[in-house]
MARBA-3410 file (N, C-alpha, C, O; in Angstrom, 1 decimal):
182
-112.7,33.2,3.6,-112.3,34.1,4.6,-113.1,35.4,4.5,-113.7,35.7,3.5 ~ -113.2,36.1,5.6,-114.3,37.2,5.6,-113.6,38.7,4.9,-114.1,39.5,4.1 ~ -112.2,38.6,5.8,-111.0,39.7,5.1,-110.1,39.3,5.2,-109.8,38.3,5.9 ~ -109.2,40.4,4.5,-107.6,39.8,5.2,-106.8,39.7,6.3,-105.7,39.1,6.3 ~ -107.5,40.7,7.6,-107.3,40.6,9.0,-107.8,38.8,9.2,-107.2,37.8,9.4
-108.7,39.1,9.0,-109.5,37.2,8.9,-108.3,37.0,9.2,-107.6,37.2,10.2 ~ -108.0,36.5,7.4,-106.9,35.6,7.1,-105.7,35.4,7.7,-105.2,34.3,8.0 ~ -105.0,36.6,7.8,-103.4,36.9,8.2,-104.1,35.5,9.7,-103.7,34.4,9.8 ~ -104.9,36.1,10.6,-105.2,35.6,11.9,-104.8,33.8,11.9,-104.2,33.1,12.7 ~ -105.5,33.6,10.3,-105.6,32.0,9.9,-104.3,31.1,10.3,-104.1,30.0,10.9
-103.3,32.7,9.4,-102.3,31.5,8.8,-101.4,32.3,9.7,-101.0,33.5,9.6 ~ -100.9,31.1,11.0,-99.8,31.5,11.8,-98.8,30.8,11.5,-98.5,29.7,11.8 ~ -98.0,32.0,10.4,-96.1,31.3,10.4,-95.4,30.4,11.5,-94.5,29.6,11.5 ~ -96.2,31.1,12.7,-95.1,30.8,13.6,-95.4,29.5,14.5,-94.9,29.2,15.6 ~ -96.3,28.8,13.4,-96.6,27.2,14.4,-95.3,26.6,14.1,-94.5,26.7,13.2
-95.1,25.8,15.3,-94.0,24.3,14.8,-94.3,23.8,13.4,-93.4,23.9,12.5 ~ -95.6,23.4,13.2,-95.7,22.4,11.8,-95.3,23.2,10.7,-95.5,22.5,9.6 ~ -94.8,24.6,10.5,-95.0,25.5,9.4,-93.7,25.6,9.3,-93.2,26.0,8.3 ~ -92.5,25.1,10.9,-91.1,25.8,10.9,-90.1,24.1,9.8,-90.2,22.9,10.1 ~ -89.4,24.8,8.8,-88.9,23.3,8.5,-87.5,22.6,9.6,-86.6,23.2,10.3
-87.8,21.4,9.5,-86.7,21.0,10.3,-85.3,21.4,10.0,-84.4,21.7,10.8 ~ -85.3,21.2,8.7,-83.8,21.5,8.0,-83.9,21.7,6.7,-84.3,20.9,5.9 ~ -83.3,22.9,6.5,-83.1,23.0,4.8,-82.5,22.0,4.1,-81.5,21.4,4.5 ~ -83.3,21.8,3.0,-82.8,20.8,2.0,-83.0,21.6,0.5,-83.7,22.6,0.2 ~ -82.3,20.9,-0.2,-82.1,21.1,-1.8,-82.6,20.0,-2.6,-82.2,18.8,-2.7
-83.6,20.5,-3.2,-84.3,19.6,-4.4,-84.0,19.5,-5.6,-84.3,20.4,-6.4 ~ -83.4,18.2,-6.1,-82.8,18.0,-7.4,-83.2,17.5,-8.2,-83.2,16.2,-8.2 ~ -83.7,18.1,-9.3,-84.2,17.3,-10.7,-83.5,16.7,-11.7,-82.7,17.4,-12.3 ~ -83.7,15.7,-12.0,-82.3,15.5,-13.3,-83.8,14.7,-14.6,-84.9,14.1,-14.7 ~ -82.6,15.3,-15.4,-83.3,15.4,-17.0,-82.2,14.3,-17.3,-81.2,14.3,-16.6
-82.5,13.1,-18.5,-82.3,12.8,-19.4,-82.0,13.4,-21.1,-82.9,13.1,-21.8 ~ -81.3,13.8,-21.4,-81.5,15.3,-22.7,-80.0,14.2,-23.8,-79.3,14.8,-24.6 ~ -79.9,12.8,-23.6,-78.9,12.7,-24.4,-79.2,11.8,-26.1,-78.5,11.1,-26.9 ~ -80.7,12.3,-26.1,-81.4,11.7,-27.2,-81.5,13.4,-28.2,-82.3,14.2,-27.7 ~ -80.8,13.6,-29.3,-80.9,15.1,-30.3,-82.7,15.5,-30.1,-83.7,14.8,-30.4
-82.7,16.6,-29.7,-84.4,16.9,-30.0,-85.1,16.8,-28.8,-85.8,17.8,-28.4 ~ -85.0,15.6,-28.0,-85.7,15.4,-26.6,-85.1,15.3,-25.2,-84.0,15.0,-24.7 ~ -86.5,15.6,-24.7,-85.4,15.7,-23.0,-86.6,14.6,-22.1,-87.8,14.8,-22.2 ~ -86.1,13.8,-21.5,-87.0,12.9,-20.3,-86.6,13.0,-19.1,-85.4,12.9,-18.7 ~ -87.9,13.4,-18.0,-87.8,13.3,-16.9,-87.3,12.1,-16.1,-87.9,11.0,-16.2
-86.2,12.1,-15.2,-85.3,10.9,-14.8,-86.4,10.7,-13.4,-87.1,9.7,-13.1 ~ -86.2,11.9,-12.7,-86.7,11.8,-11.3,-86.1,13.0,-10.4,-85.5,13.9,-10.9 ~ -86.2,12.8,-8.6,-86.4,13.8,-8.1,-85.7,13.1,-6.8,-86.1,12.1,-6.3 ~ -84.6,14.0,-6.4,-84.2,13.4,-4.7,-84.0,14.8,-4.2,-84.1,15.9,-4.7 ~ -83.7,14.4,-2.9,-82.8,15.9,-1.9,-81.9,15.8,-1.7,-81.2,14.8,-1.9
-81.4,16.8,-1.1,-80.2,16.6,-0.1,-80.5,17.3,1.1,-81.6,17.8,1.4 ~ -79.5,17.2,1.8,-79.4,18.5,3.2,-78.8,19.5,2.9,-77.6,19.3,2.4 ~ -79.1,20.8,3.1,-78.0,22.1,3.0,-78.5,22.8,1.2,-79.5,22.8,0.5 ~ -77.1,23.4,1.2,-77.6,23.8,-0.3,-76.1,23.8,-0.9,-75.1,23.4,-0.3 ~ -76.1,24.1,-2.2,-74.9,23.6,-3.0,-74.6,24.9,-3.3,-75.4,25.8,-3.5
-73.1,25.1,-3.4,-72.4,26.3,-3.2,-72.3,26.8,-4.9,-72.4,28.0,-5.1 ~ -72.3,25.9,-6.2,-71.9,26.2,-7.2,-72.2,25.0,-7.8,-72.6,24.1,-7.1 ~ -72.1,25.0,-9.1,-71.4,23.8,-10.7,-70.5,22.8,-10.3,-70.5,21.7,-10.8 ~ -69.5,23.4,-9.2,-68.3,22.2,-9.1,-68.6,21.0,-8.2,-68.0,19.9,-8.1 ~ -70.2,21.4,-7.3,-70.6,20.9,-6.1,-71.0,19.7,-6.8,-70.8,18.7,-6.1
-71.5,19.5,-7.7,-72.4,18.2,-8.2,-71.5,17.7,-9.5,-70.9,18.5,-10.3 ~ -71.4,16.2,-9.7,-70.7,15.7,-10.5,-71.6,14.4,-10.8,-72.5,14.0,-10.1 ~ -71.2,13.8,-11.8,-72.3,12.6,-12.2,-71.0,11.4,-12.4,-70.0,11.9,-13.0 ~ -70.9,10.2,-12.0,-70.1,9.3,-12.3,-70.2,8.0,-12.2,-70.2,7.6,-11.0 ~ -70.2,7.4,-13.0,-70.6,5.5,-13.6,-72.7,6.3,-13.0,-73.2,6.0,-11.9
-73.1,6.7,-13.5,-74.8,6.8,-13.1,-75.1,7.6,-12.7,-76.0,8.2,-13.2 ~ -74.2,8.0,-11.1,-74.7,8.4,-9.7,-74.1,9.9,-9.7,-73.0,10.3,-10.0 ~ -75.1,10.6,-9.1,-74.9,11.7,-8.7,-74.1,12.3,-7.4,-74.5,12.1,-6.3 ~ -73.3,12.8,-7.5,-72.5,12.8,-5.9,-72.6,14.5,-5.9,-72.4,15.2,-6.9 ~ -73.0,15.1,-4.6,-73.6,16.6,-4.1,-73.0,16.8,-2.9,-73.4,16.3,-1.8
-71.8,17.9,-3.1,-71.6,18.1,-1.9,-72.7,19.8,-1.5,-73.0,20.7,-2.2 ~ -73.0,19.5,-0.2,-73.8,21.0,0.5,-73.2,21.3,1.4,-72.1,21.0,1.8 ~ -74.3,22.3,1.9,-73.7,22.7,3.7,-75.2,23.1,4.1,-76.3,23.3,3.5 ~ -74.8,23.1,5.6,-76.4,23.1,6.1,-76.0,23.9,6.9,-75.1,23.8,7.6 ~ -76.6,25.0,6.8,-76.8,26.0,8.0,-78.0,26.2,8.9,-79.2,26.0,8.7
-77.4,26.6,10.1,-78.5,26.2,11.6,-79.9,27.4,10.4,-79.5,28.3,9.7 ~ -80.9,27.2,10.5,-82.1,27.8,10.5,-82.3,29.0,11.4,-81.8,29.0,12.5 ~ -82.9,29.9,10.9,-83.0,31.3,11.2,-84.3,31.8,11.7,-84.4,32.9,12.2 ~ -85.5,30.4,11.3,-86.6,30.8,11.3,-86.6,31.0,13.0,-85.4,31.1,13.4 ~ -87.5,31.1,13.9,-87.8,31.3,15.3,-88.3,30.1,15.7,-89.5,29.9,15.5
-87.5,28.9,16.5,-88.0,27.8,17.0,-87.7,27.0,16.7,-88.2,26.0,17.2 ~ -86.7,26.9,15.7,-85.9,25.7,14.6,-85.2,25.4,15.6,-85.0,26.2,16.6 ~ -84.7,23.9,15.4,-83.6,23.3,15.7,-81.9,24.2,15.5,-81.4,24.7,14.5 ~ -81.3,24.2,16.8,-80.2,25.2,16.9,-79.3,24.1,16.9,-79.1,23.4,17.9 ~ -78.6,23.8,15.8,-77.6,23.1,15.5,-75.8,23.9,14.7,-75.9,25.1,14.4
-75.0,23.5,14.5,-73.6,23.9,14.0,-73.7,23.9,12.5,-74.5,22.9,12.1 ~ -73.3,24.6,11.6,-72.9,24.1,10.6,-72.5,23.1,10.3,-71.6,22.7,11.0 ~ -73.2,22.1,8.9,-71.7,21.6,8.5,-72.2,20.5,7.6,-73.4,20.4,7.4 ~ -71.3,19.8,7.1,-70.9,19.8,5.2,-71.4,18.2,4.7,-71.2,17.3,5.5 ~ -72.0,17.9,3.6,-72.3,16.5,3.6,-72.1,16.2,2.1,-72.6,16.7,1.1
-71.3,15.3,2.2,-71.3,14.5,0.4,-72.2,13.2,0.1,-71.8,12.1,0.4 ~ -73.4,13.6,-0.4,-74.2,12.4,-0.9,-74.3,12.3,-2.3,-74.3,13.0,-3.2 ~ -74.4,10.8,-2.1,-74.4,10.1,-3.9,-76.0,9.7,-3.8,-76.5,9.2,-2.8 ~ -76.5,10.0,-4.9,-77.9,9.9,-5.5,-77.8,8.6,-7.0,-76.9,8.5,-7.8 ~ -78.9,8.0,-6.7,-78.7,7.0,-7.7,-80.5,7.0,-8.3,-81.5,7.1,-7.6
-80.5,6.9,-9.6,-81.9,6.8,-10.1,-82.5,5.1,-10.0,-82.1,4.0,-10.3 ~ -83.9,5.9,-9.3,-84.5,4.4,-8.7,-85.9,4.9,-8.9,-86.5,5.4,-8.0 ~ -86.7,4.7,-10.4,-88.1,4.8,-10.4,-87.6,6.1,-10.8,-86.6,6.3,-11.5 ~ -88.4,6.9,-10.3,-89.0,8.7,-10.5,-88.4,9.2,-9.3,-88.8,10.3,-8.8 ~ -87.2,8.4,-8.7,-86.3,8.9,-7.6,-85.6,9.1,-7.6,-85.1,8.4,-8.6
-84.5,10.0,-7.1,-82.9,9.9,-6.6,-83.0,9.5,-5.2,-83.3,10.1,-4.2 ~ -82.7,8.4,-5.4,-82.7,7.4,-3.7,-81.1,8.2,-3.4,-80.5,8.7,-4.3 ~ -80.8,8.1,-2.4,-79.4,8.7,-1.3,-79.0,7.0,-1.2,-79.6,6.1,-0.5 ~ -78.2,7.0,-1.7,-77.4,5.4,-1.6,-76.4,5.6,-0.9,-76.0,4.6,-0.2 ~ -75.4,7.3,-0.6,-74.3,7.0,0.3,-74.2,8.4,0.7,-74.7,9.2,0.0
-73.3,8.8,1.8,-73.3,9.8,2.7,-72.8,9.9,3.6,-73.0,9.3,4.7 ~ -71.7,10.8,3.2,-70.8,11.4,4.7,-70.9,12.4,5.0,-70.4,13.2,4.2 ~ -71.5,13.0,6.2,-71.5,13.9,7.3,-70.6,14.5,8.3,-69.7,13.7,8.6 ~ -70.6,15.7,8.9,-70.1,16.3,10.1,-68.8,16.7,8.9,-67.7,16.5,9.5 ~ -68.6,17.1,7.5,-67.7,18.2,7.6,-67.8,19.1,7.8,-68.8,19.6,7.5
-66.1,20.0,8.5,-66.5,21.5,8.7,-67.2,21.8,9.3,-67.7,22.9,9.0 ~ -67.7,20.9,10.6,-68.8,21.3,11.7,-68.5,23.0,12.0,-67.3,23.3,11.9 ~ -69.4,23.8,12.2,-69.8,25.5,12.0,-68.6,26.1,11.2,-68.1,27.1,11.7 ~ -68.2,25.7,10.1,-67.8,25.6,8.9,-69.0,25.8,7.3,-70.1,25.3,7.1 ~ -68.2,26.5,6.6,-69.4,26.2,5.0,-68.3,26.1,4.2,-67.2,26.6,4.4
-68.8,25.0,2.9,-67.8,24.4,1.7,-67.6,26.4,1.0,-68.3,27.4,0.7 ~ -66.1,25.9,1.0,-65.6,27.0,0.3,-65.2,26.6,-1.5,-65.6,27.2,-2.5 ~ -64.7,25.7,-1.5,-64.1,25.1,-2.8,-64.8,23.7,-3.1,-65.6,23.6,-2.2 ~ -64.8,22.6,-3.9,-64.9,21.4,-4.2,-65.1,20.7,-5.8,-65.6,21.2,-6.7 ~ -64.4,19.6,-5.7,-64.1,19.3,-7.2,-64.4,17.8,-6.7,-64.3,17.4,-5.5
-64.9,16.5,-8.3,-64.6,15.7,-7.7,-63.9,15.0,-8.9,-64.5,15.1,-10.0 ~ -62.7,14.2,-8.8,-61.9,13.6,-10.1,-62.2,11.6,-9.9,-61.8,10.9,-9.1 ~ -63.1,11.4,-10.9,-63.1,9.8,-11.1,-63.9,9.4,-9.7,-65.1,9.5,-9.6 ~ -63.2,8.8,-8.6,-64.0,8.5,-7.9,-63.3,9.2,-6.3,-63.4,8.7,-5.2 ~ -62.9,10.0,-6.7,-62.7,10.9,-5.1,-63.6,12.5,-5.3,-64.1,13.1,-6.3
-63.5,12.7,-4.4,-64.1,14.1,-4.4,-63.2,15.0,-2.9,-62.8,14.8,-1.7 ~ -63.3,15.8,-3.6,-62.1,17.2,-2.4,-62.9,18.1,-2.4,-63.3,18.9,-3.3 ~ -63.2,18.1,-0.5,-64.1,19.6,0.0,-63.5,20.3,0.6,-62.8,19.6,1.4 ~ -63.4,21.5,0.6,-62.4,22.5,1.3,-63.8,23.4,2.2,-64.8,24.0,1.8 ~ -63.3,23.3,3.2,-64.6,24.1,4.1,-63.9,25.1,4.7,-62.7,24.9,4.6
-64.4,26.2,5.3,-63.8,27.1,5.6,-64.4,28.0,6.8,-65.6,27.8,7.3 ~ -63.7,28.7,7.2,-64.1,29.4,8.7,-62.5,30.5,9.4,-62.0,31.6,9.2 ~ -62.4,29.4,10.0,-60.7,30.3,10.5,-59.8,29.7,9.5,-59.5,30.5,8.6 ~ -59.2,28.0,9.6,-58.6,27.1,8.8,-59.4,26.7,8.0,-60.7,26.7,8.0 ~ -58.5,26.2,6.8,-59.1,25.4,5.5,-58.9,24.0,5.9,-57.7,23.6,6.0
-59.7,23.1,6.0,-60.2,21.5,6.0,-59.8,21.2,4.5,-60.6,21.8,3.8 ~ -59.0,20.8,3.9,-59.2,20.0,2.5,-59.7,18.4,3.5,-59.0,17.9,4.4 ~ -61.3,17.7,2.8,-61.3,16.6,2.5,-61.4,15.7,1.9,-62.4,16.0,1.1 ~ -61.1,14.8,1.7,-60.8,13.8,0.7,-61.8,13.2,0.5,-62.5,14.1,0.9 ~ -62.5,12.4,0.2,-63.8,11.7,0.1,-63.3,10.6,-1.1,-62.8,11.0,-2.2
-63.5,9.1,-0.4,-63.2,7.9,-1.5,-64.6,7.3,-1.6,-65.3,6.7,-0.8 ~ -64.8,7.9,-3.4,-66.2,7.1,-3.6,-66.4,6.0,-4.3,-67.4,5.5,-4.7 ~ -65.0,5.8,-4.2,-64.9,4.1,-5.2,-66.2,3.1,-4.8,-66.5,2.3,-5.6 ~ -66.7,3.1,-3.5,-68.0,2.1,-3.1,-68.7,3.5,-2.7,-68.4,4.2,-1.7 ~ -70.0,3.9,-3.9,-70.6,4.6,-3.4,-71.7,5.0,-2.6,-72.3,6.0,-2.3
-71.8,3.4,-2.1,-73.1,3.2,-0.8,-72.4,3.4,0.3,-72.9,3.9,1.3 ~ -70.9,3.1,0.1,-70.3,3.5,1.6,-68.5,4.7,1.7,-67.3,4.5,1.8 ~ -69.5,6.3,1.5,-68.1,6.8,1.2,-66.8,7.3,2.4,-67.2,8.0,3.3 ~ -66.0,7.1,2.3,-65.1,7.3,3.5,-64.4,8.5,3.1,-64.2,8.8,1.9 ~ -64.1,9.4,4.3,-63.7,10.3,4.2,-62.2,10.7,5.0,-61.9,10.1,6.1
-61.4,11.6,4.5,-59.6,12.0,5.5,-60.0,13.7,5.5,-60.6,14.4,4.7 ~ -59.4,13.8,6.4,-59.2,15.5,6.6,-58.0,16.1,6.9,-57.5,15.8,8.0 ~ -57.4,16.9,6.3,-56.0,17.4,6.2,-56.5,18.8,6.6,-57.3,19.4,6.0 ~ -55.8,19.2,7.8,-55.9,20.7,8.3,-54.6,21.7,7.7,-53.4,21.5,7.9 ~ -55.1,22.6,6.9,-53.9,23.5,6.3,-53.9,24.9,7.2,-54.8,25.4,7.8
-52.6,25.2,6.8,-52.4,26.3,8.2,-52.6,27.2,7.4,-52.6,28.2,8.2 ~ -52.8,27.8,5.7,-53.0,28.9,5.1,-54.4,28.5,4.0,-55.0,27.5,3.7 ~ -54.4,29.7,3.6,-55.8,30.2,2.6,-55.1,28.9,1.8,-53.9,28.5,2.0 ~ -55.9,28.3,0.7,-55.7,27.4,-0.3,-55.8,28.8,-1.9,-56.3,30.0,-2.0 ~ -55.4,28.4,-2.4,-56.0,29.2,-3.5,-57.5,27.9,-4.1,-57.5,26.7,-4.0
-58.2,28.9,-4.5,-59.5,29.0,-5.3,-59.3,27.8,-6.6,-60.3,27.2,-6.8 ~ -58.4,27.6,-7.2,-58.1,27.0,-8.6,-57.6,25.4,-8.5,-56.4,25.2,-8.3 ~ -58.4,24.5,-8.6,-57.9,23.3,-8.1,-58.2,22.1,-9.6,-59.0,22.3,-10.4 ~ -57.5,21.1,-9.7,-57.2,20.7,-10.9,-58.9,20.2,-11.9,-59.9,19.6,-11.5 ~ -58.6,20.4,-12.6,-59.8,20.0,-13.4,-59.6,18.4,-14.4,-60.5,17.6,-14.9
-58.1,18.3,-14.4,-58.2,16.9,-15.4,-58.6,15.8,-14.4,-59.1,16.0,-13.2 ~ -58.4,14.8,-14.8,-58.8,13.7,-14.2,-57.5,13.0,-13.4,-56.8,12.5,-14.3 ~ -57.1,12.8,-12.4,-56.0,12.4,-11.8,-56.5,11.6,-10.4,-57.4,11.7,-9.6 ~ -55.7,11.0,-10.4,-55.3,10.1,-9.6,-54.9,10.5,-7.5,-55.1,9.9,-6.5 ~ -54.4,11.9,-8.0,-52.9,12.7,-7.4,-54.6,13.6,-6.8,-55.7,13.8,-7.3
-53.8,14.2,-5.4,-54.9,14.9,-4.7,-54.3,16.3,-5.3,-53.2,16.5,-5.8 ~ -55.1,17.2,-5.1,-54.5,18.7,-5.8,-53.6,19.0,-4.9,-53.8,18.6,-3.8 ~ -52.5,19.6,-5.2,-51.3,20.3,-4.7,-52.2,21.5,-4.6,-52.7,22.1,-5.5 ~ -52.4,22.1,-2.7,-52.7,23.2,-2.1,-52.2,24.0,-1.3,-52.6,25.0,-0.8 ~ -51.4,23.4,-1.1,-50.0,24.6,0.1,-48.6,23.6,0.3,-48.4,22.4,0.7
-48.0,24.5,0.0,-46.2,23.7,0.6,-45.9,23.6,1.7,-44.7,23.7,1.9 ~ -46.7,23.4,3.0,-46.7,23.1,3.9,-47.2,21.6,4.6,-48.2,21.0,4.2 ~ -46.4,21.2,5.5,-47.2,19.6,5.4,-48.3,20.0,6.3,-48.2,20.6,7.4 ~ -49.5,19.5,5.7,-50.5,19.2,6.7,-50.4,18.5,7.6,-49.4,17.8,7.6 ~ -51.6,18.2,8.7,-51.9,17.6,9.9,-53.2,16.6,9.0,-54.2,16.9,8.4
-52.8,15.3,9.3,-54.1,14.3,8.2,-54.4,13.2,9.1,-53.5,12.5,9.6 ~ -55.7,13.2,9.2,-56.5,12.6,10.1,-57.0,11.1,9.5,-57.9,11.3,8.7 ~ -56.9,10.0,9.6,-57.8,9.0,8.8,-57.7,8.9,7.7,-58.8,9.0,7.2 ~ -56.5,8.5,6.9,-55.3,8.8,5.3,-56.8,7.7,4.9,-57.4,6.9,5.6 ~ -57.1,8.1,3.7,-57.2,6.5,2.5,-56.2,6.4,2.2,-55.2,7.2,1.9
-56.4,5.1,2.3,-55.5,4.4,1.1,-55.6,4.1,-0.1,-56.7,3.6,-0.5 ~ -54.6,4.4,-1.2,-54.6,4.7,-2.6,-55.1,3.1,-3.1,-55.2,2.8,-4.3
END
């Protein structure tokens, strides 16, 4: 380049090919369960970004990640709603292949809370109402999801042992959309 007027000229942020389609989150996982050493497992994504520690859980292998995707800010992006996705990642080569995935929670909605016990996982999304959903990942290529509408704030503190039992989050009966079955 001749200067940096040049340059700036060069590099236009504001082409299509420079704007990303959709934020994603890039996940590395380490092998570290040998004293002394650590091995590179591999590398997958997700969509969105992960709210915290509670968001990602590892179980029988597989990685299960809850995010949220928010519409893009850049100028020209795709103008889409919020909203919430639980994928399980499984190591395949120098990959985290996406083996299973459920979509559209909390459409213009973001994960407020989330825990996952054995093979369920509970996302609480938030906006006006709290969503608690349920997610059965007992078949983790195909996860099914229930949605319970609560009419107040949940508290923050949701169980950490291992249970069976969905967390107790308001004394009120919810409104539940598409029950699993136990």
């Amino acid at each position: 380049f001749r200067d940096l007027d040049h340059l700036l000229h060069e590099v236009d942020l504001d082409a299509p090919a420079d704007i990303p389609r959709r934020m994603v989150t890039e996940i590395h996982r380490f092998d570290a369960s040998k004293d002394g050493e650590t091995t590179y497992v591999g590398r997958g994504t997700v969509p969105g970004s992960v709210l915290n520690q509670y968001a990602l859980s590892e179980f029988n292998g597989d990685l299960r990640v809850a995010t949220t995707e928010v519409p893009q800010w850049v100028p020209g992006a795709a103008s889409v709603p919020s909203q919430s996705h639980v994928t399980v990642l499984r190591p395949d080569g120098k990959a985290l292949a996406q083996i299973g995935q459920v979509s559209g929670l909390g459409l213009t909605e973001r994960i407020y809370a989330t825990r996952f016990i054995a093979d369920r996982g509970y996302v609480v999304t938030f906006r006006q109402t709290d969503p608690l959903y349920t997610v059965d990942l007992s078949d983790p290529t195909a996860p099914k999801v229930a949605e319970m509408r609560l009419p107040t704030r949940p508290p923050s503190e949701m169980p950490m042992m291992p249970s069976r039992e969905p967390p107790t989050i308001a004394p009120t009966t919810p409104t539940i959309r598409s029950p699993i079955t136990p």
